[in-house]
Backbone as JSON, one array per atom type, in Angstrom:
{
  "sequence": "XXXXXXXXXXXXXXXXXXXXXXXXXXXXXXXXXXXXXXXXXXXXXXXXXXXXXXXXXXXXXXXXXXXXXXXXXXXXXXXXXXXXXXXXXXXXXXXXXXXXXXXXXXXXXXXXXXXXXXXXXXXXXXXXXXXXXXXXXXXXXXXXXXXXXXXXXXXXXXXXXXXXXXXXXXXXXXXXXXXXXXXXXXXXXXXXXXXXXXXXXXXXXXXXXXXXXXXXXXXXXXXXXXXXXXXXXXXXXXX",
  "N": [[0.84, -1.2, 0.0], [0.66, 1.95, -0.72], [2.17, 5.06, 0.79], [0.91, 7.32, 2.19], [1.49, 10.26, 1.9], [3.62, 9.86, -0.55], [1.09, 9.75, -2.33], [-0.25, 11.92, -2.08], [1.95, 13.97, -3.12], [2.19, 12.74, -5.69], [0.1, 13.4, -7.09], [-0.17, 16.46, -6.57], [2.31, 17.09, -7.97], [1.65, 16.19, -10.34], [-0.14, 18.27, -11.18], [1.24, 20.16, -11.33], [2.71, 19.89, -13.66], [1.26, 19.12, -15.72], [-0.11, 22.02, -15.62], [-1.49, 23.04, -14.73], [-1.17, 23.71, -12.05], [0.59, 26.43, -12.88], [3.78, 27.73, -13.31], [5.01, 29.9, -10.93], [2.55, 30.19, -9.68], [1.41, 30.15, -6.52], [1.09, 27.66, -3.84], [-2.13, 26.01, -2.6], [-2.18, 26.55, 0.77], [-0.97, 24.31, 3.72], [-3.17, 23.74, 5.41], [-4.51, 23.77, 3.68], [-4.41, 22.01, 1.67], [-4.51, 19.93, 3.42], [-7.03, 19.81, 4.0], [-7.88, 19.29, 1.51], [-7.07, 16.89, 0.51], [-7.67, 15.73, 2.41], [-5.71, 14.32, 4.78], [-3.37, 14.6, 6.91], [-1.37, 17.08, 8.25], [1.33, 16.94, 8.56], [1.72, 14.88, 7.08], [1.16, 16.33, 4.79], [3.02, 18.12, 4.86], [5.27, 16.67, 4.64], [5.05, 15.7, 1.66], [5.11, 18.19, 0.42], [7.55, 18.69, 1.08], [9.46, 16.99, -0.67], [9.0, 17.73, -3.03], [9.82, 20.54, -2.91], [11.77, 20.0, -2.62], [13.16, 18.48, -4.98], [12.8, 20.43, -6.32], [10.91, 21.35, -7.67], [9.32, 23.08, -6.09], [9.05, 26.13, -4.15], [9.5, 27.7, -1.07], [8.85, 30.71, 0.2], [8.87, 33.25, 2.3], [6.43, 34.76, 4.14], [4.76, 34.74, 2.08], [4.18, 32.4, 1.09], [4.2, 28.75, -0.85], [5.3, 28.18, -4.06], [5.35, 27.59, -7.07], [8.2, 26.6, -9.12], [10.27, 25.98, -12.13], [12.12, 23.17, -11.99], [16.19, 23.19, -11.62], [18.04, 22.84, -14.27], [20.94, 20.61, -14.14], [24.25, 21.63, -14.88], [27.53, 20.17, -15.88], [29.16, 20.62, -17.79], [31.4, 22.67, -17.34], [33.23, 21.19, -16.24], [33.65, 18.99, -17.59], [34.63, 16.97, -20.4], [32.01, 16.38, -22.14], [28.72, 15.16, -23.97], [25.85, 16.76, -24.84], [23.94, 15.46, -24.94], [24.82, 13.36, -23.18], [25.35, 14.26, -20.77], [22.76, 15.07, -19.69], [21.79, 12.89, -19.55], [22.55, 11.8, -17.66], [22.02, 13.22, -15.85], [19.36, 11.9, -15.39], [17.97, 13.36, -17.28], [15.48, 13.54, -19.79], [16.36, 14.14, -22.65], [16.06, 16.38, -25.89], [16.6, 17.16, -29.67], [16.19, 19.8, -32.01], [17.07, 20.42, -35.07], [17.88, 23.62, -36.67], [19.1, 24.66, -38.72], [20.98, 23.43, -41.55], [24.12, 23.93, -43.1], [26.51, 24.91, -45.57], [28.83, 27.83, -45.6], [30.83, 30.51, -46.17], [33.19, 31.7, -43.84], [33.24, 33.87, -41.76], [35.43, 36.24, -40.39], [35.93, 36.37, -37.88], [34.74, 33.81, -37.09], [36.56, 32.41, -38.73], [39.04, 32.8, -37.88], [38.8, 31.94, -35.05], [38.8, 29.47, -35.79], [41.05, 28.43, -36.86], [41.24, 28.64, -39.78], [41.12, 30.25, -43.15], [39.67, 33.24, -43.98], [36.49, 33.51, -45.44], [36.89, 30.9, -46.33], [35.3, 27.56, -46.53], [32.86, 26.97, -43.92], [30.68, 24.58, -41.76], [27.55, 25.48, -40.97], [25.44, 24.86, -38.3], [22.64, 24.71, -36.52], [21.0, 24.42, -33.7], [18.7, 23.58, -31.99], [18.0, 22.4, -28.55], [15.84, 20.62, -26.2], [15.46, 19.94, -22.48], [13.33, 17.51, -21.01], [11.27, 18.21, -22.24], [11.24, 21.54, -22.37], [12.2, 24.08, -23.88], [15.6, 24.58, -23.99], [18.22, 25.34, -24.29], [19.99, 27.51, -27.11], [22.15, 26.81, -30.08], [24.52, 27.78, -32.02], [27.23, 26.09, -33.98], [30.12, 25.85, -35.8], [32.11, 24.15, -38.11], [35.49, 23.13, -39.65], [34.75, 22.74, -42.87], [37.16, 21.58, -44.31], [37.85, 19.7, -43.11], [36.15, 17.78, -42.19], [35.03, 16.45, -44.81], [32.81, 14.84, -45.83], [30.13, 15.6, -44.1], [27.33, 16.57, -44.55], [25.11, 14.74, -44.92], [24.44, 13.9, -42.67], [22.56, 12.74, -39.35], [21.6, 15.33, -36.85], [20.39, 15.29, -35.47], [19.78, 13.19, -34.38], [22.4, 11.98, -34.37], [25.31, 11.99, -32.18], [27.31, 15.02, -31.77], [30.08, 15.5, -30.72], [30.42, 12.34, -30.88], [30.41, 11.83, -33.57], [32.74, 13.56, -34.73], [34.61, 11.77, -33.35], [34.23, 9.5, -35.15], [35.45, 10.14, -37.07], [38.34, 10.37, -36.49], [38.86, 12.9, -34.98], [38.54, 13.9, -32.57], [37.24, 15.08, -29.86], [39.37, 16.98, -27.12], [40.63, 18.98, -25.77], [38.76, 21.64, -24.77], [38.46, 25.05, -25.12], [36.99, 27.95, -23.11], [34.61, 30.42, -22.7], [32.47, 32.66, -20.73], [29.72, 35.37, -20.81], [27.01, 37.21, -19.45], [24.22, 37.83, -21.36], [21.35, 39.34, -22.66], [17.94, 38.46, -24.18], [17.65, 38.45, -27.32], [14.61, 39.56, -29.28], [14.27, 37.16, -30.96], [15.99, 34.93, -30.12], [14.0, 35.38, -27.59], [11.92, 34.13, -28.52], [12.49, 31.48, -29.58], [13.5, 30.35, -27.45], [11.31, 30.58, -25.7], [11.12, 32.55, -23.83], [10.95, 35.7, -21.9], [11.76, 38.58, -23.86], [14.25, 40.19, -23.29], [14.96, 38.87, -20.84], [17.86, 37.91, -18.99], [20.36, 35.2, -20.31], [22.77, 32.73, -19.95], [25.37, 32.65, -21.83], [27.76, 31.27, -23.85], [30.91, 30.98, -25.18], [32.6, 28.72, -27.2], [35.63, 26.55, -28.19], [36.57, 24.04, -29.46], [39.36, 21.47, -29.39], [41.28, 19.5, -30.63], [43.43, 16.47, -30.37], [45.7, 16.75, -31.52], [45.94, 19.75, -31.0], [44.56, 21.12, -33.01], [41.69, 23.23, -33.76], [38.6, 22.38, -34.35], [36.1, 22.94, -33.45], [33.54, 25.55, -32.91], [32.01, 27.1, -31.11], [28.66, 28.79, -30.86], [26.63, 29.5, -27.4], [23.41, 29.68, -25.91], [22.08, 29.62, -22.99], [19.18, 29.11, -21.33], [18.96, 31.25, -18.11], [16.88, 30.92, -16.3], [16.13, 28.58, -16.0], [18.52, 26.91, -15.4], [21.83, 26.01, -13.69], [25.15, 25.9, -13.19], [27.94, 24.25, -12.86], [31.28, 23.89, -11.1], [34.6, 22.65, -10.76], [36.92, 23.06, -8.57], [40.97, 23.15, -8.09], [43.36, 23.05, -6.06], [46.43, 24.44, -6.11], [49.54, 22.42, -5.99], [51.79, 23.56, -3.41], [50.69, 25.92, -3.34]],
  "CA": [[0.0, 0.0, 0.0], [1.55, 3.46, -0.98], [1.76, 6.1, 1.82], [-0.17, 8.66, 1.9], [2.67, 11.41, 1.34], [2.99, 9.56, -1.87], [-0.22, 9.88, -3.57], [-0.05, 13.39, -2.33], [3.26, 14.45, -4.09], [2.4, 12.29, -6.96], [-1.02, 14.2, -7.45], [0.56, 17.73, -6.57], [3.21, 16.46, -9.03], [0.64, 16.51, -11.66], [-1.2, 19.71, -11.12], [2.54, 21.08, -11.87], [3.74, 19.16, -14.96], [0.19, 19.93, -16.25], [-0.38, 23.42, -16.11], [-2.74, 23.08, -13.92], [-0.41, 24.95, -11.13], [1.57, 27.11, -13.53], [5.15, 28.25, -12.7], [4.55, 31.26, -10.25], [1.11, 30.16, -8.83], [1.53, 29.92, -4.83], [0.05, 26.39, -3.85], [-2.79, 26.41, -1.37], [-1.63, 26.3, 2.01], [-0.77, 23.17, 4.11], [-3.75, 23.79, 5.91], [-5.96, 23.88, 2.9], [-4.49, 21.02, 1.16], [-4.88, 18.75, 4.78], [-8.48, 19.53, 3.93], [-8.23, 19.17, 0.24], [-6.61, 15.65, 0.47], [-8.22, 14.65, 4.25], [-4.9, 13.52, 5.27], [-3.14, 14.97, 8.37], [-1.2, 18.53, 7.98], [2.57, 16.25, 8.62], [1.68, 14.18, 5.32], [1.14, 16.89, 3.47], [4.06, 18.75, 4.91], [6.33, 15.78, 3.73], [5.1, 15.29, 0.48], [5.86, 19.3, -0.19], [9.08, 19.02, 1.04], [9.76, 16.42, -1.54], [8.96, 18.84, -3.84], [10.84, 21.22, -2.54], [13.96, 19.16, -2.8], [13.08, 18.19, -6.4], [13.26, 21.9, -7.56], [9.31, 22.19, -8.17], [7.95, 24.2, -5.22], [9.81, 26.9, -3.48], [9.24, 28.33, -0.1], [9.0, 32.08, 0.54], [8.51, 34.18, 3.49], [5.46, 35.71, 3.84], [4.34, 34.5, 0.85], [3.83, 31.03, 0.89], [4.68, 27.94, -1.3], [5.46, 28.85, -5.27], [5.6, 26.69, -8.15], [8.78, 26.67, -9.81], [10.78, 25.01, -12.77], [13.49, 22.92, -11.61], [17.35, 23.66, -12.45], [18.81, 21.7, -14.64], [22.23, 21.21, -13.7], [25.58, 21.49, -16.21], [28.71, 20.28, -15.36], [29.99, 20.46, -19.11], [32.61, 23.14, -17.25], [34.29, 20.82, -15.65], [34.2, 17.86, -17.97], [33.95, 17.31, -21.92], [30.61, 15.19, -22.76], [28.15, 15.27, -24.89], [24.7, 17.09, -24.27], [22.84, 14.43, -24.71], [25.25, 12.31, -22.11], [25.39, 14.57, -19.48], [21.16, 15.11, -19.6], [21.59, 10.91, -19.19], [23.82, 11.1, -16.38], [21.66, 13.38, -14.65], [17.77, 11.68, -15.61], [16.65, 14.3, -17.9], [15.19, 13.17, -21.15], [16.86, 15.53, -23.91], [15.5, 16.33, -27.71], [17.29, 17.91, -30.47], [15.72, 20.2, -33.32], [17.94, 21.35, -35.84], [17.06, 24.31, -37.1], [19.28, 24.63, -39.8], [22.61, 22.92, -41.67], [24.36, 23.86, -44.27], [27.89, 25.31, -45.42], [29.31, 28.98, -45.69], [31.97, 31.28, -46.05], [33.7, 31.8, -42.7], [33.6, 35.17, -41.11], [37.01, 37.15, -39.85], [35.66, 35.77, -36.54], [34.87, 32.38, -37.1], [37.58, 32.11, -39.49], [40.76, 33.24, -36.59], [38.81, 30.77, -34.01], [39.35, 27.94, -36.2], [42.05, 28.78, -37.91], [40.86, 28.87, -41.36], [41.11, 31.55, -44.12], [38.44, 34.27, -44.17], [35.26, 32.8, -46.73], [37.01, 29.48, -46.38], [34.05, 27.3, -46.3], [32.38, 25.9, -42.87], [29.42, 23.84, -41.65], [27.19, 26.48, -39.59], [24.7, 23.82, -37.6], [21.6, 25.49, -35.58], [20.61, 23.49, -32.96], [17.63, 23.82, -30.28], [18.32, 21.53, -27.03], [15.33, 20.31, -25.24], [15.27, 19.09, -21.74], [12.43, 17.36, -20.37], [10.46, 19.27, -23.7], [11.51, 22.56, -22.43], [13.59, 24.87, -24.82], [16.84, 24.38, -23.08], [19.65, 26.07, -25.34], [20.13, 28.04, -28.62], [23.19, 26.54, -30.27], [25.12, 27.57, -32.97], [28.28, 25.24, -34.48], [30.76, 26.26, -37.03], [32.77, 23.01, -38.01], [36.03, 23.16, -40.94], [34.64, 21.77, -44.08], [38.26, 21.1, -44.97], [38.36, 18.62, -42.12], [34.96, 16.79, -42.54], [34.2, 16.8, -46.61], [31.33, 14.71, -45.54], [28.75, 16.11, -42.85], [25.67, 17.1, -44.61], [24.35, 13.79, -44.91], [24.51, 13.54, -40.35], [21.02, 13.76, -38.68], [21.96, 15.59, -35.96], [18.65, 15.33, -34.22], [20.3, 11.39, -33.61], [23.5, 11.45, -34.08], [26.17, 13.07, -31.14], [28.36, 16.01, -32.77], [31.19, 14.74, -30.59], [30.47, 11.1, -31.82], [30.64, 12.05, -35.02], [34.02, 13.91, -35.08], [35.42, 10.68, -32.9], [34.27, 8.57, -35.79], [35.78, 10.6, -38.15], [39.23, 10.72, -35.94], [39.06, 14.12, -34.44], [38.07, 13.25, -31.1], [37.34, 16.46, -28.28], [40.85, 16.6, -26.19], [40.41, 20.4, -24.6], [38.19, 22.83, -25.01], [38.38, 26.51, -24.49], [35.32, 28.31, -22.92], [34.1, 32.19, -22.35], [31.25, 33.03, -20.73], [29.28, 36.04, -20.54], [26.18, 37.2, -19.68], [23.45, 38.63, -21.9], [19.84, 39.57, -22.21], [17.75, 38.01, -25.51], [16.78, 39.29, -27.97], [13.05, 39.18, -29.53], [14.45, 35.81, -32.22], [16.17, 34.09, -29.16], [13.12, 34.99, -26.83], [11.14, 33.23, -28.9], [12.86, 29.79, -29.55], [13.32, 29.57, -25.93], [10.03, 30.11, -24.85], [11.2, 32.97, -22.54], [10.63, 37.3, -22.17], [12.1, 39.89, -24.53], [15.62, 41.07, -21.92], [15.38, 37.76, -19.84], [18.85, 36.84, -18.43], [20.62, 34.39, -20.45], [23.88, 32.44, -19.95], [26.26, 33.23, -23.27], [29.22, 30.46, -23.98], [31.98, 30.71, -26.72], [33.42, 27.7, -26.99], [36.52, 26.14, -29.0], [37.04, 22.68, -29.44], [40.4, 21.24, -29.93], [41.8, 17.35, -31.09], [44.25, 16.1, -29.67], [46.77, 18.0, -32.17], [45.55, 21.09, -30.52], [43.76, 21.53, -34.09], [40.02, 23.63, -33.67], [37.91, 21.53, -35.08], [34.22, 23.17, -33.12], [33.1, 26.95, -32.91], [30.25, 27.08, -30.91], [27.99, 30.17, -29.1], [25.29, 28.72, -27.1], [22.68, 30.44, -25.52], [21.45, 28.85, -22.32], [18.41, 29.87, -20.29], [19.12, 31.25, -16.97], [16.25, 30.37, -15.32], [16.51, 26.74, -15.56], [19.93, 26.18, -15.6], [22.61, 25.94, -13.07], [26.64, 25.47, -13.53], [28.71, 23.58, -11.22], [32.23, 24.0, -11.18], [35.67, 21.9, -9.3], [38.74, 23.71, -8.65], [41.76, 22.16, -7.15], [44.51, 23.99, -5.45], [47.92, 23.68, -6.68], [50.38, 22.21, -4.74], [53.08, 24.71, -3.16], [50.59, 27.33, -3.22]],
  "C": [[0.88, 1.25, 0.0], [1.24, 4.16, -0.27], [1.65, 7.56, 0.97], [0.41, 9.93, 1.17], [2.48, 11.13, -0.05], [2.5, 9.87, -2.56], [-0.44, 11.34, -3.66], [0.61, 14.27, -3.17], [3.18, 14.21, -5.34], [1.55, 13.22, -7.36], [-0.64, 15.99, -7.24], [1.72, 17.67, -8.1], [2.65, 16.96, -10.77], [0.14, 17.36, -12.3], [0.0, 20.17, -11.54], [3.05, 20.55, -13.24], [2.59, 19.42, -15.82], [-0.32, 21.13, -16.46], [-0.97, 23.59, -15.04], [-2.19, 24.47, -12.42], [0.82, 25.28, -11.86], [3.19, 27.68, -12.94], [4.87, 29.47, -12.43], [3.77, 31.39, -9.37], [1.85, 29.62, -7.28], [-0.05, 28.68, -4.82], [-0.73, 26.92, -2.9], [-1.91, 25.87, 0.01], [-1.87, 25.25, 2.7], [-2.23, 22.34, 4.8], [-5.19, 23.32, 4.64], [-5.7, 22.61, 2.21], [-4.6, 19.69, 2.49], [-6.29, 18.98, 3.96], [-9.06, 18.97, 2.41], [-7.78, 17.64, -0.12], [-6.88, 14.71, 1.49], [-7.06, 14.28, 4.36], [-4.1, 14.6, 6.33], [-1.93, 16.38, 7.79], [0.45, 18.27, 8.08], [2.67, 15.42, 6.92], [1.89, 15.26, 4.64], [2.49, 17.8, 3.4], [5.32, 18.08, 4.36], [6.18, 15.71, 2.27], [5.33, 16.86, 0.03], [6.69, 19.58, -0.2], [9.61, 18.03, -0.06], [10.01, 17.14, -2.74], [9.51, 19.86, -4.12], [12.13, 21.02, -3.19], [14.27, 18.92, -3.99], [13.39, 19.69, -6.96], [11.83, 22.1, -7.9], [8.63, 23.04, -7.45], [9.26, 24.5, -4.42], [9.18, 27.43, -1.92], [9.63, 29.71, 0.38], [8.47, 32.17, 1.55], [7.72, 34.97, 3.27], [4.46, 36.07, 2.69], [3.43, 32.96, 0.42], [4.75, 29.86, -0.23], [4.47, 28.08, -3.29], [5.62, 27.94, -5.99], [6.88, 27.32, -9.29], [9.19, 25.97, -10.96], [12.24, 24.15, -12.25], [15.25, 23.11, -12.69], [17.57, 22.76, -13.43], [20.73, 21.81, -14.29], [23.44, 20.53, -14.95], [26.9, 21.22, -15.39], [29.95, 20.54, -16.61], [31.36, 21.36, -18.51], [33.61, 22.73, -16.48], [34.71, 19.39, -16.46], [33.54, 18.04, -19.76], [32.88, 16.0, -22.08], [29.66, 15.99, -23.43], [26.8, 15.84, -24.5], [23.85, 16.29, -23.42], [23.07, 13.3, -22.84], [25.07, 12.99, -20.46], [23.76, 14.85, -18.87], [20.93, 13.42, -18.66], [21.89, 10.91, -18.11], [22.63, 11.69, -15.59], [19.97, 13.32, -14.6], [17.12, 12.35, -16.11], [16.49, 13.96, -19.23], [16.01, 14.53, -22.18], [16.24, 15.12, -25.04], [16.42, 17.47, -28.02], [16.49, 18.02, -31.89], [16.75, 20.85, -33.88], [17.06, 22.28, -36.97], [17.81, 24.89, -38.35], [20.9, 23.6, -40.05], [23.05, 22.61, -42.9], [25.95, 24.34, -44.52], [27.9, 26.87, -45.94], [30.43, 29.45, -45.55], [31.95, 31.6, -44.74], [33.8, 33.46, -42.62], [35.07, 35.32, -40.65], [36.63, 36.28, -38.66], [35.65, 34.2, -36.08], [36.55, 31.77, -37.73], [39.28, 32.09, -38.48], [40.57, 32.19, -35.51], [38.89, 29.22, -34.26], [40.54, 27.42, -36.79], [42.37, 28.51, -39.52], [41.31, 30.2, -41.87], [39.73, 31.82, -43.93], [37.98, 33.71, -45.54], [36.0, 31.31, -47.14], [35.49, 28.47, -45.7], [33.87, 26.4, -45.02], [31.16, 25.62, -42.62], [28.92, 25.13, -40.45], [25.65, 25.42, -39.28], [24.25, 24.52, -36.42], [21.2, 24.66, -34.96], [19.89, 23.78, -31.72], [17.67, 22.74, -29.26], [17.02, 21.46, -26.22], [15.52, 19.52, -23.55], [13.82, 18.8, -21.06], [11.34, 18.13, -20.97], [10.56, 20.75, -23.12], [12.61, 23.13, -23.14], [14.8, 25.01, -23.9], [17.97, 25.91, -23.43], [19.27, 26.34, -26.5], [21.5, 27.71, -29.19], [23.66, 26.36, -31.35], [26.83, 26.85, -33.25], [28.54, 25.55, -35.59], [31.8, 25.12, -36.87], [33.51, 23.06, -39.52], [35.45, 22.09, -41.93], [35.65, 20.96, -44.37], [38.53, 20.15, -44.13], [37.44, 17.48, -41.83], [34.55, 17.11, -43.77], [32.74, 16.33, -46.71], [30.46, 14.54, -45.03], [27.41, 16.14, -43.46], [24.81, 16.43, -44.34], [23.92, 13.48, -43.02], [22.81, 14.14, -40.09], [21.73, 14.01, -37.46], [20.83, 15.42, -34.79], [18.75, 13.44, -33.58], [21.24, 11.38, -33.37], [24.38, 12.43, -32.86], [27.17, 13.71, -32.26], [29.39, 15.55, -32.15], [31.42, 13.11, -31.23], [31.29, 11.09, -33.24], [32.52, 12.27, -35.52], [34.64, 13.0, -34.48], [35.51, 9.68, -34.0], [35.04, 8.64, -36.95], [37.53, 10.8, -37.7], [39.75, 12.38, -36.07], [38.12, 13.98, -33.27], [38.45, 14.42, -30.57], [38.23, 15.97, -28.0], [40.64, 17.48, -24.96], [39.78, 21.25, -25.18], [38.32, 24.68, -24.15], [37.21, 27.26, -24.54], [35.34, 29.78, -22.16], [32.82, 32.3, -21.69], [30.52, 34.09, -20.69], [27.59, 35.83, -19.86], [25.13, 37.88, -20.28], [21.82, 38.54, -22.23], [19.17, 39.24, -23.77], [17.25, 38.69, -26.24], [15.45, 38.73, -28.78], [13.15, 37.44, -30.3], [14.41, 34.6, -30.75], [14.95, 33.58, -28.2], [12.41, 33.88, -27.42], [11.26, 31.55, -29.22], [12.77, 29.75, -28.33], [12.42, 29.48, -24.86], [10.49, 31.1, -23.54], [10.52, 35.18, -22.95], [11.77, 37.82, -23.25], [13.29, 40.34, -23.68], [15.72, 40.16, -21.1], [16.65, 37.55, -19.78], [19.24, 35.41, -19.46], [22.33, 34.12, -20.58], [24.93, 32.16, -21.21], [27.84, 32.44, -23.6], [30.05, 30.74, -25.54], [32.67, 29.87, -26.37], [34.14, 27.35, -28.62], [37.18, 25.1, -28.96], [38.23, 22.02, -30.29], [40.96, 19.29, -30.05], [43.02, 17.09, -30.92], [45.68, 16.72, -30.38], [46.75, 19.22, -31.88], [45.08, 21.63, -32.24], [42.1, 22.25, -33.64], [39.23, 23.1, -34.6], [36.13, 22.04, -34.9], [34.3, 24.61, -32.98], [32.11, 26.9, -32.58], [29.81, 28.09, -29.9], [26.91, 29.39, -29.09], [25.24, 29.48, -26.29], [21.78, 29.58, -24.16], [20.45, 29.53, -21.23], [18.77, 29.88, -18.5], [18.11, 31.03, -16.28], [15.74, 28.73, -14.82], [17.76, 25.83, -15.58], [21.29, 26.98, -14.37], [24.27, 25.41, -13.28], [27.55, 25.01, -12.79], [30.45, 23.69, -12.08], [33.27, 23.45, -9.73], [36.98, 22.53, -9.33], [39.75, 22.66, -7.68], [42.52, 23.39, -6.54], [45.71, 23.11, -6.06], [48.54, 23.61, -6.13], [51.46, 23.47, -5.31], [51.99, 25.99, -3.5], [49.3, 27.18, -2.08]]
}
């Protein structure tokens, strides 16, 4: 027999993954759901702290109990994997729409971070990142033609972009990573399903093969309100 907490959390659970209690709405109070579930005012206090702990309901002062989205959490800055893998590692379903992929002349910009010639031709690969069907990331990829002749044919919406370049021997080694932060604009808002100036987390990254060759060029756009970044430092000995 499933305790009571349980059926509570699962059914609260619901009302949130449904709409039903939107991200923002303040739940009813402990008091009101004892009466709204008949079960004792300790049950229900456990099965919200569950909730809690999960990342779906927040607790304010003076306010009450809030329906949030939970983080998702990134460790990509401390280790190189693959979107998809690190979503796996940490139980979140991922999807991938590509939103475009084709080849172009290299910008001054792109062109110096890969070390190509300017209008030397590269793969520019648009890529939307779901987790858990929320718009995750905006992610553009600039990849040397002259080093994969044949990409076009790749579904990327299956295959891993690191995969790929492993199969092709150019295997990630080290990457170099920037971050800023910046506010979206009306295109971005709209793939990611967020406001017009929302907060978002801003990566330049530069992926290198074990020749210290650049083989990836990628800005990705990650929403700050569902996303969290973990980072491990060491100390160096003698200091």
């Amino acid at each position: 027999m499933t305790a009571l907490y349980l059926d509570v959390k699962k059914d609260l659970l619901d009302k949130i993954t449904s709409g039903e209690y939107p991200e923002g709405t303040i739940i009813p109070t402990e008091h009101e759901l004892s009466d709204i579930y008949r079960v004792s005012r300790p049950t229900i206090r456990k099965a919200v702290q569950i909730l809690v702990d999960a990342g779906y309901l927040e607790k304010k002062k003076k306010r009450g109990t809030i329906v949030c989205i939970p983080k998702v959490i990134q460790d990509f800055t401390q280790t190189i994997s693959s979107f998809d893998t690190q979503m796996k590692r940490h139980g979140i379903v991922s999807q991938t729409q590509v939103i475009s992929f084709k080849k172009e002349q290299a910008s001054k910009e792109i062109a110096d971070s890969l070390h190509q010639q300017e209008e030397d031709l590269v793969y520019k690969l648009v890529r939307l990142r779901y987790t858990d069907k929320n718009p995750n990331v905006f992610i553009t990829t600039y990849i040397p033609v002259s080093l994969f002749p044949e990409l076009l044919d790749t579904d990327f919406t299956q295959e891993r972009l690191y995969d790929v370049f492993e199969a092709q021997g150019h295997s990630i080694d080290t990457i170099d990573r920037e971050l800023e932060m910046i506010k979206a604009d009306d295109t971005i808002a709209d793939m990611l399903d967020i406001e017009e100036g929302d907060p978002l987390f801003y990566f330049h990254s530069i992926g290198y093969d074990i020749n210290k060759t650049p083989i990836e060029y990628s800005i990705a756009r990650y929403r700050s309100d569902i996303n969290t970044f973990t980072l491990h430092l060491n100390r160096h000995k003698g200091e």
